[in-house]
Biopython code that builds the backbone (N, CA, C, O; Angstrom):
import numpy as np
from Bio.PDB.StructureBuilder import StructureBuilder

atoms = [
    (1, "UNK", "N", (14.603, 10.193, 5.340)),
    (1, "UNK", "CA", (15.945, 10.459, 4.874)),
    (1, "UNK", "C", (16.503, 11.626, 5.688)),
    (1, "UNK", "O", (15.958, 12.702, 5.933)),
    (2, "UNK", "N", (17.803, 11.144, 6.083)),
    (2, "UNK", "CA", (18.148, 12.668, 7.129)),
    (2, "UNK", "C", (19.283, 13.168, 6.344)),
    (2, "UNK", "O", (19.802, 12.583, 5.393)),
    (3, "UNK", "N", (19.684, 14.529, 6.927)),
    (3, "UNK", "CA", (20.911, 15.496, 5.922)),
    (3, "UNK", "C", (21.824, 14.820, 5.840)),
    (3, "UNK", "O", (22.359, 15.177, 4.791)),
    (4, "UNK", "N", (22.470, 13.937, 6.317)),
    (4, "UNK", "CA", (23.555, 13.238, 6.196)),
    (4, "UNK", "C", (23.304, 12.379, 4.235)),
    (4, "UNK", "O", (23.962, 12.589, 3.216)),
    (5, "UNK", "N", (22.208, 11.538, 4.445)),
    (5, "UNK", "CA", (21.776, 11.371, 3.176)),
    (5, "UNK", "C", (21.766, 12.204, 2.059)),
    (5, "UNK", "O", (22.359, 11.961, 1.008)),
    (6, "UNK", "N", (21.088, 13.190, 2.295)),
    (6, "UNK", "CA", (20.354, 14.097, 0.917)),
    (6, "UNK", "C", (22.416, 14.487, 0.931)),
    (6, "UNK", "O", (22.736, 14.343, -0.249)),
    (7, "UNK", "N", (23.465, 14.799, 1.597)),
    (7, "UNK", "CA", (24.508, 14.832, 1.215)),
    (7, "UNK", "C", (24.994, 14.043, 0.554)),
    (7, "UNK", "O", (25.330, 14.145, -0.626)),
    (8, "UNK", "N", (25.089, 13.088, 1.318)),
    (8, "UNK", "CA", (25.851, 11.498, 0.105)),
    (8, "UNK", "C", (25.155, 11.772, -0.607)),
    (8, "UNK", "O", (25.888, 12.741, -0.812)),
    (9, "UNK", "N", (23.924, 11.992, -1.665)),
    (9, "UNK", "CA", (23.124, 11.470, -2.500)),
    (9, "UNK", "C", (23.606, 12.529, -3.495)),
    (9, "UNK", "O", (23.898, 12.286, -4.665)),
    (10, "UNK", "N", (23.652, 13.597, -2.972)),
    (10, "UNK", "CA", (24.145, 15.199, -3.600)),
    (10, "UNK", "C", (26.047, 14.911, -4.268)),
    (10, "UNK", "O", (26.511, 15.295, -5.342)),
    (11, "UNK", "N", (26.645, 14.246, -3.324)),
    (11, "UNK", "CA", (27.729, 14.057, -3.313)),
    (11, "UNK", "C", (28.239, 13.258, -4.394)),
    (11, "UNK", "O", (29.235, 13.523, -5.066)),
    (12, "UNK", "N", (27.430, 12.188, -4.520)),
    (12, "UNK", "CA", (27.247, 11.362, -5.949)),
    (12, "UNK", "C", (26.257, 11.053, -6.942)),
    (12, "UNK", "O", (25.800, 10.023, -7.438)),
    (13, "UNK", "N", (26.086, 12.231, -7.062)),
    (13, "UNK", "CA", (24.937, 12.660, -7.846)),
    (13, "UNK", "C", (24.059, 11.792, -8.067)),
    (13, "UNK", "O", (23.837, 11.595, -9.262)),
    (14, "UNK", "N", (23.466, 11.189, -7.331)),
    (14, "UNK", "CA", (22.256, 9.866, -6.873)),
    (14, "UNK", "C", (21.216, 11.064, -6.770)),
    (14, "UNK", "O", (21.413, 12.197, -6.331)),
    (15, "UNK", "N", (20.092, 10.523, -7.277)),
    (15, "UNK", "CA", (18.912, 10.845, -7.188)),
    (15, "UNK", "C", (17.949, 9.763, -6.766)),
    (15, "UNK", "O", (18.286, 8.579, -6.761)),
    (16, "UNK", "N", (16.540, 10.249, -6.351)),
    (16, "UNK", "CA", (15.312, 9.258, -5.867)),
    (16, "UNK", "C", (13.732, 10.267, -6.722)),
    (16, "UNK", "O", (13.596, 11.224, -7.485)),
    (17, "UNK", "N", (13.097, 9.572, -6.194)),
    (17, "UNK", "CA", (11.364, 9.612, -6.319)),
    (17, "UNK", "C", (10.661, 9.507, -5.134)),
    (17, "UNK", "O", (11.691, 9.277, -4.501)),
    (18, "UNK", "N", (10.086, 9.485, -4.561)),
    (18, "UNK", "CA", (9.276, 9.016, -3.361)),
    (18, "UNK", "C", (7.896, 8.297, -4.575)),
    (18, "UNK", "O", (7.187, 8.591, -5.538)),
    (19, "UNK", "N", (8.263, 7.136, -3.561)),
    (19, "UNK", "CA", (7.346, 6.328, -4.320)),
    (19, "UNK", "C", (6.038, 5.881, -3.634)),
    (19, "UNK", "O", (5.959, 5.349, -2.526)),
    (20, "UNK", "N", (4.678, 6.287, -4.760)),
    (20, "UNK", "CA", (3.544, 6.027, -3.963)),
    (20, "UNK", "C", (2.955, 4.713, -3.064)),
    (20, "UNK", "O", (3.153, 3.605, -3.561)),
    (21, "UNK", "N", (2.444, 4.762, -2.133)),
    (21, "UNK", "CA", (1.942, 3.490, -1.076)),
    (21, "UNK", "C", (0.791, 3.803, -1.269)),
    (21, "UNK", "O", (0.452, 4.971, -1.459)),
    (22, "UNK", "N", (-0.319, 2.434, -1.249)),
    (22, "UNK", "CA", (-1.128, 2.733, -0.996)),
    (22, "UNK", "C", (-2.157, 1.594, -0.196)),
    (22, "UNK", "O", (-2.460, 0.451, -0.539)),
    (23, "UNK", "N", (-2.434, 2.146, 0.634)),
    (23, "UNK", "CA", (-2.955, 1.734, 1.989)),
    (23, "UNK", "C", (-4.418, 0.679, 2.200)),
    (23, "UNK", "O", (-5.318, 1.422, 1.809)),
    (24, "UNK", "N", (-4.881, -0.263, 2.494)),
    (24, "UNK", "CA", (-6.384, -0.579, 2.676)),
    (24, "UNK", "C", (-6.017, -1.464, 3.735)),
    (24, "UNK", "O", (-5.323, -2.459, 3.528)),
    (25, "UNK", "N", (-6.572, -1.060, 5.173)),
    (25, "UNK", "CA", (-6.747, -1.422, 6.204)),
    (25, "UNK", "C", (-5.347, -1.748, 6.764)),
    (25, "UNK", "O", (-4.587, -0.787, 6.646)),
    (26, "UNK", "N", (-4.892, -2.638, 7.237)),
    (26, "UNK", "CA", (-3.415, -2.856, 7.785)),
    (26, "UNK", "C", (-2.537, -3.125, 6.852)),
    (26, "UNK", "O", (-1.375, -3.024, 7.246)),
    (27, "UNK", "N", (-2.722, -3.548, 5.341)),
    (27, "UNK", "CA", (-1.757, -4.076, 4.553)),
    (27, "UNK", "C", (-1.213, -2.634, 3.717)),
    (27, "UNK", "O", (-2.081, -1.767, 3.820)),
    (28, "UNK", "N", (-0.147, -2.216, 3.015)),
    (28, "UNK", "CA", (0.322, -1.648, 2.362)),
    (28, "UNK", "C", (0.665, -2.395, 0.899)),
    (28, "UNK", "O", (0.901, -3.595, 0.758)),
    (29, "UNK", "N", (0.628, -1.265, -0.267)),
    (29, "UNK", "CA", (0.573, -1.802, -1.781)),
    (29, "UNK", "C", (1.410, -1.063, -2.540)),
    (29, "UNK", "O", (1.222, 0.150, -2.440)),
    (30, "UNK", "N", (2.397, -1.454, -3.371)),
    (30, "UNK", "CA", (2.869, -0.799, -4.143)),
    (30, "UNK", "C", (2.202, -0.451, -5.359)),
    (30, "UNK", "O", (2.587, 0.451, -6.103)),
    (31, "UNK", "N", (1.430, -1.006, -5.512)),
    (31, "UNK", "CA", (0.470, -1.216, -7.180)),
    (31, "UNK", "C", (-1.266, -0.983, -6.771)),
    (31, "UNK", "O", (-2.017, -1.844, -6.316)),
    (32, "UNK", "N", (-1.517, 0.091, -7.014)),
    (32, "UNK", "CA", (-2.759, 0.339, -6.874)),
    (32, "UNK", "C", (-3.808, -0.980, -7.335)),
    (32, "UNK", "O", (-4.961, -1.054, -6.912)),
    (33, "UNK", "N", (-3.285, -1.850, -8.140)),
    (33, "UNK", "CA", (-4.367, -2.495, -8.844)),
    (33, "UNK", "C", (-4.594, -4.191, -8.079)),
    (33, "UNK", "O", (-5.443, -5.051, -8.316)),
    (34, "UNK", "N", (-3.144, -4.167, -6.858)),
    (34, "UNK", "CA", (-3.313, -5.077, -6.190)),
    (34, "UNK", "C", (-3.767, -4.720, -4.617)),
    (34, "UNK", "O", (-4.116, -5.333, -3.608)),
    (35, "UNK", "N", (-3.580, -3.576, -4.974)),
    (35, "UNK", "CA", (-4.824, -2.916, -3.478)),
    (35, "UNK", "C", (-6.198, -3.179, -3.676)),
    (35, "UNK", "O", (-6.881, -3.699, -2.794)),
    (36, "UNK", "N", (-6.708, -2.804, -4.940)),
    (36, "UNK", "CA", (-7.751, -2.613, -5.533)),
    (36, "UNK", "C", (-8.804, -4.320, -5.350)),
    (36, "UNK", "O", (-9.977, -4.467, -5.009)),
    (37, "UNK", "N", (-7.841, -5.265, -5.715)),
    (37, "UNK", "CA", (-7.920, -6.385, -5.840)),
    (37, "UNK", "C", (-8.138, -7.558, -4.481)),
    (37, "UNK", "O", (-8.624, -8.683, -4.370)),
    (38, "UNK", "N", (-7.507, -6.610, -3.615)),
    (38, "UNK", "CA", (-7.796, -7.142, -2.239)),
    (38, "UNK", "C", (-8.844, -6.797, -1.806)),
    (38, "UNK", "O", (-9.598, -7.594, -1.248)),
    (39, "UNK", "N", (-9.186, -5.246, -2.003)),
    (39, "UNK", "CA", (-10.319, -5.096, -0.944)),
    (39, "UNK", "C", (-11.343, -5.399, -1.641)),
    (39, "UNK", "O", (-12.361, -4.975, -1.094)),
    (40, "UNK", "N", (-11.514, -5.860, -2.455)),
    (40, "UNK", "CA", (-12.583, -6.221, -3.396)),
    (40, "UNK", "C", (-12.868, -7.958, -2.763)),
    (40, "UNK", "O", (-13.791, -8.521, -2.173)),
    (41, "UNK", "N", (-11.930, -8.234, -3.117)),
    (41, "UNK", "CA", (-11.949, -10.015, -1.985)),
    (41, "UNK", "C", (-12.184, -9.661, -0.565)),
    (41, "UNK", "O", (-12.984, -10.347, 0.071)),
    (42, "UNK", "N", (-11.565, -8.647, 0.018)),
    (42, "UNK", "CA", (-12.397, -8.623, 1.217)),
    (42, "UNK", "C", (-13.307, -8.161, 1.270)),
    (42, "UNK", "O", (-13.484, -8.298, 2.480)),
    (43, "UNK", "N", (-14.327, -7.554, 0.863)),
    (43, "UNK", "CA", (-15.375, -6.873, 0.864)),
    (43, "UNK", "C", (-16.517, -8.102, 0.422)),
    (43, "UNK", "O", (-17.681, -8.188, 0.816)),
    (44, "UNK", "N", (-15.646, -9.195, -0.710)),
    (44, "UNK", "CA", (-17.355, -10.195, -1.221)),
    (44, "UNK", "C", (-16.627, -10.717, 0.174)),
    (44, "UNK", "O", (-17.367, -10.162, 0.987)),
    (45, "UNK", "N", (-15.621, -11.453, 0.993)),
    (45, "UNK", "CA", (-15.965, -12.379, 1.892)),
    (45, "UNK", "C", (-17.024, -11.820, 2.997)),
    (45, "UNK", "O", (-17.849, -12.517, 3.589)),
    (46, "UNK", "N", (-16.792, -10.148, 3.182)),
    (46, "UNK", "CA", (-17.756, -9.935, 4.309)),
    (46, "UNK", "C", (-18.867, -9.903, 3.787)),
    (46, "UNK", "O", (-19.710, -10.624, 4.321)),
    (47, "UNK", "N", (-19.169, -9.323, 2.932)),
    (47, "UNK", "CA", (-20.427, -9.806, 2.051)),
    (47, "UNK", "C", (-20.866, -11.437, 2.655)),
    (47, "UNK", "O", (-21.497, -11.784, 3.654)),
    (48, "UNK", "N", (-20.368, -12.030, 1.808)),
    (48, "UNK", "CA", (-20.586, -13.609, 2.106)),
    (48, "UNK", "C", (-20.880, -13.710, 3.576)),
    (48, "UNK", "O", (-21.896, -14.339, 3.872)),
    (49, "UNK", "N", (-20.319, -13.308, 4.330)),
    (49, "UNK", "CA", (-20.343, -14.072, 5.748)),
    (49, "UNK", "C", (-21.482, -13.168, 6.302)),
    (49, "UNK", "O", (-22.202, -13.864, 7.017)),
    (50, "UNK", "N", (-21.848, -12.088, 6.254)),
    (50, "UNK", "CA", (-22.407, -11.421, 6.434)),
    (50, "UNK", "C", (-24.451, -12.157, 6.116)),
    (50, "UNK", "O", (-25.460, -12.296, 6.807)),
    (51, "UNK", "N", (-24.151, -12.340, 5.062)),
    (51, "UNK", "CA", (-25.400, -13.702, 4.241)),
    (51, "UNK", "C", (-25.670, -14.695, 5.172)),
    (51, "UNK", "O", (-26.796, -15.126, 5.421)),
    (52, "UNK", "N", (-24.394, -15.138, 5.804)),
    (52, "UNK", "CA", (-24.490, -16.558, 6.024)),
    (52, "UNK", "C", (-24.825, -16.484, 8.002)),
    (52, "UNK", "O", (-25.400, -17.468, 8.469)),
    (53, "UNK", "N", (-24.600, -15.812, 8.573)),
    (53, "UNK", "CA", (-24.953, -15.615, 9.564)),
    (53, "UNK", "C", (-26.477, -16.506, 9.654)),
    (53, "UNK", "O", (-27.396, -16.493, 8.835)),
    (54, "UNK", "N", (-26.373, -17.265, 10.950)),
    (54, "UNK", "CA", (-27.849, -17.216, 11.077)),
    (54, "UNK", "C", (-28.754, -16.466, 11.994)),
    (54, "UNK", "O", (-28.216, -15.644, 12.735)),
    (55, "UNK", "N", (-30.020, -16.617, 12.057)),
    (55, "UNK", "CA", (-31.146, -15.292, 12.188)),
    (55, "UNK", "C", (-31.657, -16.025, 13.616)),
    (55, "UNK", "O", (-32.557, -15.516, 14.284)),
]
sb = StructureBuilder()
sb.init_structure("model")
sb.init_model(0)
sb.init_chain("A")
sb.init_seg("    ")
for serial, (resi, resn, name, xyz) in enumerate(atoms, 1):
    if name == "N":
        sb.init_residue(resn, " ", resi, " ")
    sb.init_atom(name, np.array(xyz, "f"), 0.0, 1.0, " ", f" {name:<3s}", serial, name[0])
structure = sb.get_structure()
């Protein structure tokens, strides 16, 4: 956000939040619990593939 903003925003009495991100590997999440939920699926597939390799 640059000063031009935080003016307009001041100007009409608009307010914000900075809203949390949260990160696991290249994807971004608004909801911790669907971050949570991914790397958990990615983690059994490497799991899995990881098993399945052969020797």
């Amino acid at each position: 956000m640059n000063e031009e903003d935080k003016t307009l925003m001041a100007q009409y009495g608009i307010s914000g939040t900075p809203k949390m991100m949260y990160f696991y590997k290249q994807y971004r999440y608004e909801n911790l619990v669907d971050a949570l939920n991914y790397a958990r699926i990615d983690r059994m597939r490497a799991d899995k593939n990881t098993l399945q390799k052969p020797v």
